[in-house]
C-alpha positions in Angstrom: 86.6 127.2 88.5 88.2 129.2 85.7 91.0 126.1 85.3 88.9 123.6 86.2 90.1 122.7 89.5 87.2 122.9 91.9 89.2 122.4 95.2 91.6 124.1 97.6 93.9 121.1 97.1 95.1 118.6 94.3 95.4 115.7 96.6 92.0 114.7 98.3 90.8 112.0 100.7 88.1 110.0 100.2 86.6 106.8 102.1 87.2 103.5 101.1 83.4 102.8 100.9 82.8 106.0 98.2 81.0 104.2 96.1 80.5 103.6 92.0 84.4 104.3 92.0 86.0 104.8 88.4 88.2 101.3 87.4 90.9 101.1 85.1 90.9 98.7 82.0 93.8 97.2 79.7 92.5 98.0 76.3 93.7 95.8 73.6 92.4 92.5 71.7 90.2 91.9 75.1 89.4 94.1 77.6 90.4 93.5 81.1 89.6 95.3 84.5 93.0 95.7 86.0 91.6 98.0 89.3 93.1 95.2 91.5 95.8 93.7 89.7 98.3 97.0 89.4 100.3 99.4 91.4 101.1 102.9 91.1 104.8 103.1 92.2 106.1 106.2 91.2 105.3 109.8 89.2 108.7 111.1 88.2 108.6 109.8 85.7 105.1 107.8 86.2 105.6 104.3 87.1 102.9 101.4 87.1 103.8 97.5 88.4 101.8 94.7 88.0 102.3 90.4 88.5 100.5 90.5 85.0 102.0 91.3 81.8 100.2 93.7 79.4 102.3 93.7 76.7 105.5 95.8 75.5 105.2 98.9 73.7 102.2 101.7 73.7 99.4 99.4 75.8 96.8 101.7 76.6 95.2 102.3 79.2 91.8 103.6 79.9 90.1 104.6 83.1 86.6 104.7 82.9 83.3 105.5 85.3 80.9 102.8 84.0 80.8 103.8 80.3 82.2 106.6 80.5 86.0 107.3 79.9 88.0 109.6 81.6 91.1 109.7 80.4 93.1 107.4 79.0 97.4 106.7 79.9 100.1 104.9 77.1 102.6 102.9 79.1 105.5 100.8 78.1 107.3 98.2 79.6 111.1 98.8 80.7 111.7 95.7 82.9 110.7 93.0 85.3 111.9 91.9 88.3 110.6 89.0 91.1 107.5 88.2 89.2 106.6 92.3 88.9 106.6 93.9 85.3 107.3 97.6 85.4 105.3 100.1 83.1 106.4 103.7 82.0 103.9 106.4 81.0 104.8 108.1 77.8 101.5 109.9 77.3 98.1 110.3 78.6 94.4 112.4 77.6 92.1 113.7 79.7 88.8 113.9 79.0 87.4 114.7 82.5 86.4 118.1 81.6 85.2 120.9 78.0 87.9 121.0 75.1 87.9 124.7 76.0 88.6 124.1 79.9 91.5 121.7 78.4 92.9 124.1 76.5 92.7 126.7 79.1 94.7 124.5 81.2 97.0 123.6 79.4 98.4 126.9 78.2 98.4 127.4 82.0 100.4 124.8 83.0 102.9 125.7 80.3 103.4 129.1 81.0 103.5 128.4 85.0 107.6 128.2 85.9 108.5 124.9 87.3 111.1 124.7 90.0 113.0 120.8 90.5 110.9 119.5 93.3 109.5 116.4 92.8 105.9 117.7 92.6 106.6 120.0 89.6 105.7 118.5 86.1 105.1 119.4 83.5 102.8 118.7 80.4 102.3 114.8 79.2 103.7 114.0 82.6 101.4 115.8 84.8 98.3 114.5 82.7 100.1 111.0 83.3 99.4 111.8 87.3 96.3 113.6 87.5 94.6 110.4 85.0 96.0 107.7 87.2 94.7 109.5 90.6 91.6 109.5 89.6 91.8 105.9 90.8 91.8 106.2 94.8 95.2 105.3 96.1 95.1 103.8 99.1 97.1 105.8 101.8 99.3 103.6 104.6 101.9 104.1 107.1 104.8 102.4 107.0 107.1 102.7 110.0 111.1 100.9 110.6 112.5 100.5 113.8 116.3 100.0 114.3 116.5 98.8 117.9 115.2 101.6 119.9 115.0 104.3 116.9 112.1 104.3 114.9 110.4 106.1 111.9 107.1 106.7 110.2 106.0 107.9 107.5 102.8 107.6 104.4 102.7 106.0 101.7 100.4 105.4 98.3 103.0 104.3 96.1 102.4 101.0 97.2 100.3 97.5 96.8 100.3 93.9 96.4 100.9 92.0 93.9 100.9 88.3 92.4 99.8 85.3 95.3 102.0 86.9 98.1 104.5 90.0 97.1 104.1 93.6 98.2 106.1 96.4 96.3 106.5 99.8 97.8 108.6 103.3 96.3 110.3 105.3 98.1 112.7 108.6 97.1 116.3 107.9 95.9 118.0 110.1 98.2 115.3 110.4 101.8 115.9 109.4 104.5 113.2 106.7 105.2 114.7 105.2 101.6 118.0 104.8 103.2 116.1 103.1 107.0 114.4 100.6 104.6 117.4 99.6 103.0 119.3 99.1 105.8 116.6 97.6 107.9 115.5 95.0 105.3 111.8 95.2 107.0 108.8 97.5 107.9 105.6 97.5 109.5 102.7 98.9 107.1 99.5 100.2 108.9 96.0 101.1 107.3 95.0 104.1 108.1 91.0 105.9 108.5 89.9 108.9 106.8 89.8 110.8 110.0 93.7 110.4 110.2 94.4 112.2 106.9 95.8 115.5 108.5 97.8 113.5 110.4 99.3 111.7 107.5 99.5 114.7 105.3 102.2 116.3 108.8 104.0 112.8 108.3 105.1 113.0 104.9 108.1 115.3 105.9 109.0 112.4 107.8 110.5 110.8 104.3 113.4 113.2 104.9 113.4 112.6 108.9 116.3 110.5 111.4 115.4 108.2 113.1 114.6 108.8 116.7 113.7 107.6 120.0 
């Protein structure tokens, strides 16, 4: 409570159905809803996709619950490939919670030591990833077979895009990178609330050999 975190854990499942769930908007000349039309591929640093161009440098982006805003993410574009523009954050506010809970956790997060896992960031960068989950990410399961070995594993860095493309991210360096790459083709299963435990046990899998 003293931080602001309410819960035993940062990552959370919640259905599909919740409803009145927060939408994220393309601020600039005109305002556009953009829930459905981008992709969050990556946090390290934190990556957004989309089949629709929002411009070059600092677009901002706002995610807001009805009139309210929450917080707010700058991103800037660093390439496009196959019809899909790729954004990186550079900055982002929350505004979720008091000034003096802000500062509270900020100054924690800064004094905390950070190790090189991929889950460690710091500052701007972890504000980057707490404002764009606050958009539900959808949670699948991908699994690749190579003739009679197979693999699975979760994933929420993930979604369609344009009239019929599908981007996904994966870790430079796992294991399940490596089986996609080589496989040229997965299977990609939704998944129900009530196999979240499940899928939490599966994401070692990223780092797991194939097998039987």
């Amino acid at each position: 409570m003293l931080f602001g975190k309410e819960l035993p854990q940062e990552y959370i499942c919640v259905p599909r159905s919740l409803p009145e769930q927060p939408r994220i908007f393309l601020v600039g000349k005109n305002e556009i809803d953009i829930t459905e039309e981008h992709i969050l591929l990556g946090y390290k640093p934190l990556i957004i996709g989309s089949g629709m161009d929002f411009g070059n440098e600092d677009v901002k982006l706002e995610i807001r619950q009805d009139a309210t805003v929450l917080a707010e993410i700058i991103v800037n574009k660093v390439e496009g490939l196959h019809g899909l523009f790729i954004y990186e954050g550079s900055n982002a506010e929350l505004h979720m919670s008091s000034a003096w809970r802000r500062s509270v956790f900020h100054w924690r997060e800064k004094l905390k030591d950070k190790g090189p896992s991929n889950i460690d960031l710091d500052g701007s960068l972890y504000k980057q990833v707490i404002a764009s989950y606050i958009i539900p990410r959808a949670i699948s399961l991908i699994t690749v077979r190579k003739q009679e070995l197979y693999n699975d594993f979760p994933t929420d860095l993930h979604g369609p895009f344009g009239e019929n493309s599908y981007a996904s991210s994966l870790r430079i360096g796992g294991r399940a990178c490596e089986q996609v790459m080589e496989t040229k083709s997965i299977k990609l299963y939704s998944m129900s609330l009530d196999q979240l435990n499940a899928m939490y046990k599966k994401g070692a899998n990223h780092m797991r050999d194939q097998r039987v």
